[in-house]
N, C-alpha and C positions, 0 to 999 in steps of 0.2 A: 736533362737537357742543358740545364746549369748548373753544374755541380761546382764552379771555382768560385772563390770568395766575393761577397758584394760589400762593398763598407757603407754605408748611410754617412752622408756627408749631411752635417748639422750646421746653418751659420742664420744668420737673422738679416733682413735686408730689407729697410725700410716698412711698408705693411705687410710681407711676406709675411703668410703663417703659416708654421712648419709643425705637422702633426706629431706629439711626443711618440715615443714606441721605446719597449724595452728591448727590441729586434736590433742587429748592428746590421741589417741587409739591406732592401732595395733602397735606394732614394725618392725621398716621399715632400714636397714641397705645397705648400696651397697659395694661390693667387686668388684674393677674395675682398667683397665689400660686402656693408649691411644690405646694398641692395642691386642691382641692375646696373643702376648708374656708377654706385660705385665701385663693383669689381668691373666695369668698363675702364673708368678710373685709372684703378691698379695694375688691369691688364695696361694700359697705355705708359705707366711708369716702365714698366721692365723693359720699353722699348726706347722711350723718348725723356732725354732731361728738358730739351727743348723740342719745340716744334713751331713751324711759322706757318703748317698750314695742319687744319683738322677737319676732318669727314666728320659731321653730325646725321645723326635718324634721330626717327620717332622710336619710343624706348620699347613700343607695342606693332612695329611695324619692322617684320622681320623679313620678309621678301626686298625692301628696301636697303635692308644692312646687308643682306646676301650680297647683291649685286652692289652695293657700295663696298664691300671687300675687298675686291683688284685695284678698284682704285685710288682706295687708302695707301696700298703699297705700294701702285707707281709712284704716288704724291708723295711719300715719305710722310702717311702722315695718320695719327692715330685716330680710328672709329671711336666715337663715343654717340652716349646715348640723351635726351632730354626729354623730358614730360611737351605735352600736345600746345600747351597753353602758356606757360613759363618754363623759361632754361631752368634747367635743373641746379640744384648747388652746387653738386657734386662735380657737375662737366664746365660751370660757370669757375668755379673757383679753378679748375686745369686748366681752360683755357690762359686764365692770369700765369699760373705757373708756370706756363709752357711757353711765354711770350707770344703767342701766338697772332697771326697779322690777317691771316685769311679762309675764314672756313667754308666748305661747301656742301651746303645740305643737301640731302637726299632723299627725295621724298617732296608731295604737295602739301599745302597748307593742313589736308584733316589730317596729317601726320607729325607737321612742324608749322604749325601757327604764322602768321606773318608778326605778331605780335612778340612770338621768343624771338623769331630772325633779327624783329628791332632793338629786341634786347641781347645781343649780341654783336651788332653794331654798336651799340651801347658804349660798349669796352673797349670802341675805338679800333673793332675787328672789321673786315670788308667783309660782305657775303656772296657767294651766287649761291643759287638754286638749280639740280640740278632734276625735273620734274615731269614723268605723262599724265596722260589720262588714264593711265592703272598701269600696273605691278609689270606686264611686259612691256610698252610702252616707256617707264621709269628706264627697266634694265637696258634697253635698246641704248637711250639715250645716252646713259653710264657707260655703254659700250662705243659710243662714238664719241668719248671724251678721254678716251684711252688711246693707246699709241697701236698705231697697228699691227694688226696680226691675223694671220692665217686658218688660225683655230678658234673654237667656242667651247663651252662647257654650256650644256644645258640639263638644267634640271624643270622639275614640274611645281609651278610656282607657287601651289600649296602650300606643298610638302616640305617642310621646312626642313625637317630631320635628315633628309638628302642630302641638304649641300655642306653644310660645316665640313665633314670628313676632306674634302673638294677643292676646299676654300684655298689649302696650303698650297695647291699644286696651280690652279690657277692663278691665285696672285703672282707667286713667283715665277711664272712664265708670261705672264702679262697677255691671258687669256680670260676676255670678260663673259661671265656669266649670262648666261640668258632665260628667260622662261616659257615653258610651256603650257599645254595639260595634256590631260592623258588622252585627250582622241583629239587632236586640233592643233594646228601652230599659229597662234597671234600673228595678226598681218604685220604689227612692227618688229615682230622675232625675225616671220620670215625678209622684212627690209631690211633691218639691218644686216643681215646673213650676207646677206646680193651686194648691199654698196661696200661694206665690208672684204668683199670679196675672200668670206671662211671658208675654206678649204675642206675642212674638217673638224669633226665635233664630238666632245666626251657626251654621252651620256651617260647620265647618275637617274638610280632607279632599274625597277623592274618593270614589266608590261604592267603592271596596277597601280603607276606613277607616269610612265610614258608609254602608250601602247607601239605595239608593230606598227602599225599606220605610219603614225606618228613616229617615229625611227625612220623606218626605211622612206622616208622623206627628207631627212637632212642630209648635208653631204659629209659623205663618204664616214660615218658614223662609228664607234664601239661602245658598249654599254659595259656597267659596271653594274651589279646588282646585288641582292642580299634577300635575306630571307625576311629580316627585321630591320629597323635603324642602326642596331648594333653592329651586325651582320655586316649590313652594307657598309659602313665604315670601318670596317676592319680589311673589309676587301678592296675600299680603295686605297689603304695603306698599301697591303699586297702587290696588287696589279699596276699602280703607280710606284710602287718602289721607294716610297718614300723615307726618308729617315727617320731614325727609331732610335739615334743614341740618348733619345731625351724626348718622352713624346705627353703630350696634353691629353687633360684625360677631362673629361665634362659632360655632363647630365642629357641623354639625349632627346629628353623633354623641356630643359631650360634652353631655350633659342637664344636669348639674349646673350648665356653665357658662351654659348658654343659657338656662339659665330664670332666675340670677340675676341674667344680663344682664340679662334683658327686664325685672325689675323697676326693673335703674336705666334703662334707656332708659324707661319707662312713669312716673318721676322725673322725667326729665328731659321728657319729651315728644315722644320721637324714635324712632327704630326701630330693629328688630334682623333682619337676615338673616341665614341661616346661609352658610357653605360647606364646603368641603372642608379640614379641616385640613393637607393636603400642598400643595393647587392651588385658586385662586380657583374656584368651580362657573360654570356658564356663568349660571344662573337669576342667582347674582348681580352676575355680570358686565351681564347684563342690564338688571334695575334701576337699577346704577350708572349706567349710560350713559343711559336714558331720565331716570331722574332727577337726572342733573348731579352726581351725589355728590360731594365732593372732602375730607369732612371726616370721618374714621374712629376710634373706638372697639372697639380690638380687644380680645373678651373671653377671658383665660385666657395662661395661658406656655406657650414652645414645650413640647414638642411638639402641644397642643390645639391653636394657630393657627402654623405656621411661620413663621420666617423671612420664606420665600419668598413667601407668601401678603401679610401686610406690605410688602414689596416690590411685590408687583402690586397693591398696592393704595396706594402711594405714588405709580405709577408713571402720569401724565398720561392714557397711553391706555387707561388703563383701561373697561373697557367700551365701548369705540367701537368699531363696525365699521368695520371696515377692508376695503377691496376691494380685489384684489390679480391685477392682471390681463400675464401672463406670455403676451407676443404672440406670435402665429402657433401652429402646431400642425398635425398632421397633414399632409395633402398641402400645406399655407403652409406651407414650410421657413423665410420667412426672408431674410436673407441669405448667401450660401454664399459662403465663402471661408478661406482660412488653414487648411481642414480643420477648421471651425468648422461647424455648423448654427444659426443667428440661434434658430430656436426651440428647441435644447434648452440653449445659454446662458441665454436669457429663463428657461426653466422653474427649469432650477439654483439661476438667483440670486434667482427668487418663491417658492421653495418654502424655501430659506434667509430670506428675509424673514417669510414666514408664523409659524417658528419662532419667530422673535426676539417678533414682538410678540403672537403668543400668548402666549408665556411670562412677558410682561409684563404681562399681562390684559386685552390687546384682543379683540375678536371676529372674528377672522381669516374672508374665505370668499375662495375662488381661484375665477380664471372657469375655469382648467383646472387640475388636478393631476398627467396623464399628458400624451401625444401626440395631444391630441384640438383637433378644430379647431371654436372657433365663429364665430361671423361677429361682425361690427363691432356691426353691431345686436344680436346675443343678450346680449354683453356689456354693452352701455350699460344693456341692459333688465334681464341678471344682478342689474347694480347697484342699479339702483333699485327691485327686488322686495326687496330685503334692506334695504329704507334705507341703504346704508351711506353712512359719512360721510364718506370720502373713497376718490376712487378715485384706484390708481397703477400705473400700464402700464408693463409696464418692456420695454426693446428693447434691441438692439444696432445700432450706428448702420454705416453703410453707403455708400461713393459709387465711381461710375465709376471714379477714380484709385485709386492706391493712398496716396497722399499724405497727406492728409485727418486727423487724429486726435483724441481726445480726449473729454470728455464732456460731456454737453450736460442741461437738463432744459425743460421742454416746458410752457408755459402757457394756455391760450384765456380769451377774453374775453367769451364768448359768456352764459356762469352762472357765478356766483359769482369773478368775472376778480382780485377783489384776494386773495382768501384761498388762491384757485388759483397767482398766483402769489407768497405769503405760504412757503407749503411748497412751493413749486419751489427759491425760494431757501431755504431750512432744508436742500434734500435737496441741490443742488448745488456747494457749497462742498465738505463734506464728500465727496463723491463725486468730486471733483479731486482730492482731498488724501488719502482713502485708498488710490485705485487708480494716486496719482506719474502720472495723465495731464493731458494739456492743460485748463484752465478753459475751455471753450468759453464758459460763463457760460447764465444763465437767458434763454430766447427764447418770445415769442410765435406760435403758428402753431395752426390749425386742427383739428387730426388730427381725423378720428371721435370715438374715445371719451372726448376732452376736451372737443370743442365741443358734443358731448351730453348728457355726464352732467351732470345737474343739480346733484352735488354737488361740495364743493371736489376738483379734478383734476391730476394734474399726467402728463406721458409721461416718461420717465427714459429718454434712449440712453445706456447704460452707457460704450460704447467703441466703435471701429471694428472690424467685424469685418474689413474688409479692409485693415486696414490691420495691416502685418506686426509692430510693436511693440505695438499695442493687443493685437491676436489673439493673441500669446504669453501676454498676463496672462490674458485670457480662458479660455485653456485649463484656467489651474492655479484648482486647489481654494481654493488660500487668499486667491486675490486675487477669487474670483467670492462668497466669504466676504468680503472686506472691503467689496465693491461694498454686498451684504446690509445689512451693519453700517451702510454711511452713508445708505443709504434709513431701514433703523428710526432710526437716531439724527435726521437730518434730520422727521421723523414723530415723533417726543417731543419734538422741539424745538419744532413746529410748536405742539402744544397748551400748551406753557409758556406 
């Protein structure tokens, strides 16, 4: 899906922290502080040297920073966060930095004290307050302190993990947020809709965030939906269209960081998906891959975004489906010799590959996982229900003699013949050189499931199984692990 070159572009900027990698591929950037407050902070630098006016929340009160997010952006003006009882350092000391003359909080007193408000005055800042009697009431009001417009966004005022994905497409069209639940619409939702005169409304969420009811009540309505947090946020990338040359990436259980992402991504122009703080989620693996991602803003310090996460998301294959097809099975043994079985070598060392570039955040699918046998055809066709983008047959090779040795990898000409044998050669060097056997070198030949599959293909005979010095490495764990190794490494090479 991306096979042309990605450079990682490295520079240091201010508190930006840029995750090392020995990879020269996607671009991998972090946006982050020791806490809440302060990767609000950070996010606010990459938008503003100065600011004369700043959106303040409660740092625990995320419905209120939802709907404070349009309005940050028509104000030009950075969200930040502060503890209930006293400003926080981190937003007190920005404020100074930012020159800042007038902030407007959002949110009642058990959210932002009257006592921080004073202490923000303090600094010689004015305040308003801009406050209901709860979370849709708040929004309504945030909504009529906005410039008009024809449209709403509404999400379910819970549900927090909703609306981040959102947040970019609303700000920058200067459509305020609004709240609901899932069987009901708050009387000041449904006020504001009416003096507002909204024409029309996103909904975010599925019927187990906003029911039917509840839908087919608002005017003239379309929903956006998902299966997970993940999910859903990948889909409103999609189905909104949003830009992708450069997108935010943030923990879909850290609320604080996701929502301040979203207002520098809705800055910037570009988008924010969430994932899993430990593991890339698949929804955004998803995205990545239809959309070509290769250029990232990670929101928040570990432990919000790991390491790891950074990593598969530096890492080339990310989001590609990968097909990963482990020959013969069932009553197809194979080749039998050396006290070997050809099909449960193949499974071994496909189900060791699957790890590798899983973990690296591809979208792995195997034509088999056990001792099950499909045919040449179910395979080809496996693949190509899945779109994947490359397939890779792996075998152990096989002749009459016992002479014979070495490894081989497998190209056809039939579909896509140069990129096919593009990652033959990527897989076969390294696959001599891990498993100390013969370079048989890269060949063209016909097989089934390469002169088929319509996408880039390669066949991989690991070794001889009949052949008594091949079959000895084949046996052990660490060399059907290194075979593994130079498939995935030949396959990240390939999309450099």
């Amino acid at each position: 899906m991306r096979s042309y070159i990605k450079v990682l572009t490295m520079c240091f900027l201010g508190l930006i922290l840029f995750v090392p990698t020995a990879l020269a591929d996607n671009s991998v950037k972090r946006v982050g502080g020791s806490n809440r407050y302060g990767t609000a902070v950070q996010i606010s630098k990459q938008m503003y040297s100065k600011a004369s006016t700043a959106v303040i929340v409660g740092g625990s009160s995320y419905a209120d920073a939802i709907s404070a997010a349009p309005l940050a952006y028509q104000k030009n003006a950075p969200l930040l966060y502060t503890n209930t009882n006293k400003l926080s350092y981190e937003t007190k000391k920005r404020l100074k930095e930012m020159q800042t003359k007038s902030v407007i909080i959002v949110g009642g007193t058990p959210a932002v004290s009257s006592h921080t408000a004073n202490q923000i005055k303090s600094l010689g800042i004015s305040v308003k307050r801009i406050a209901g009697s709860n979370r849709y009431d708040t929004a309504a009001r945030v909504a009529r302190a906005m410039n008009a417009t024809s449209k709403a966004v509404i999400v379910n005022g819970f549900f927090y993990a909703d609306a981040p994905a959102v947040i970019p497409y609303a700000a920058k069209n200067g459509y305020p947020i609004l709240f609901t639940n899932k069987t009901s619409i708050n009387s000041a939702t449904t006020s504001v809709i009416k003096d507002k005169k909204i024409k029309s409304t996103v909904v975010i969420g599925g019927t187990g965030s906003i029911s039917s009811r509840v839908y087919n009540k608002l005017p003239f309505p379309t929903r956006i939906s998902g299966s997970n947090r993940y999910e859903l946020a990948a889909n409103v990338v999609q189905k909104l269209n949003l830009s992708t040359s450069n997108v935010y990436v943030s923990n879909g259980f850290s609320y604080p960081d996701s929502i301040a992402g979203a207002t520098l991504a809705a800055k910037k122009k570009k988008a924010i998906i969430l994932t899993n703080g430990k593991n890339l989620s698949t929804g955004a693996r998803k995205v990545i891959g239809s959309k070509n991602m290769s250029n990232f803003s990670v929101i928040g310090s570990t432990p919000a975004i790991s390491t790891k996460v950074a990593n598969q998301l530096k890492n080339p294959v990310v989001g590609e489906t990968i097909f990963i097809d482990p020959g013969h099975g069932d009553q197809d043994s194979g080749a039998v010799d050396n006290g070997l079985l050809e099909k449960e070598v193949n499974l071994d060392i496909a189900k060791r590959v699957n790890t590798k570039l899983k973990a690296s955040g591809a979208l792995t699918v195997m034509s088999r996982s056990n001792d099950t046998f499909y045919s040449l055809q179910e395979r080809v066709s496996k693949a190509a229900s899945v779109q994947a983008d490359l397939f890779i047959s792996i075998h152990g090779n096989a002749n009459e003699s016992s002479s014979p040795n070495g490894s081989e990898t497998y190209y056809d000409t039939t579909y896509q013949s140069t990129k096919s044998k593009h990652l033959a050669g990527e897989i076969q060097p390294k696959l001599a050189t891990y498993l100390g056997t013969r370079n048989r070198g890269v060949k063209q030949a016909g097989f089934y499931v390469i002169k088929y599959s319509k996408m880039p293909s390669v066949l991989v005979e690991t070794a001889f199984i009949t052949n008594a010095s091949d079959a000895s490495k084949l046996k052990k764990a660490i060399y059907k692990d290194k075979a593994a190794q130079a498939i995935y490494e030949g396959t990240v090479s390939y999309y450099r």
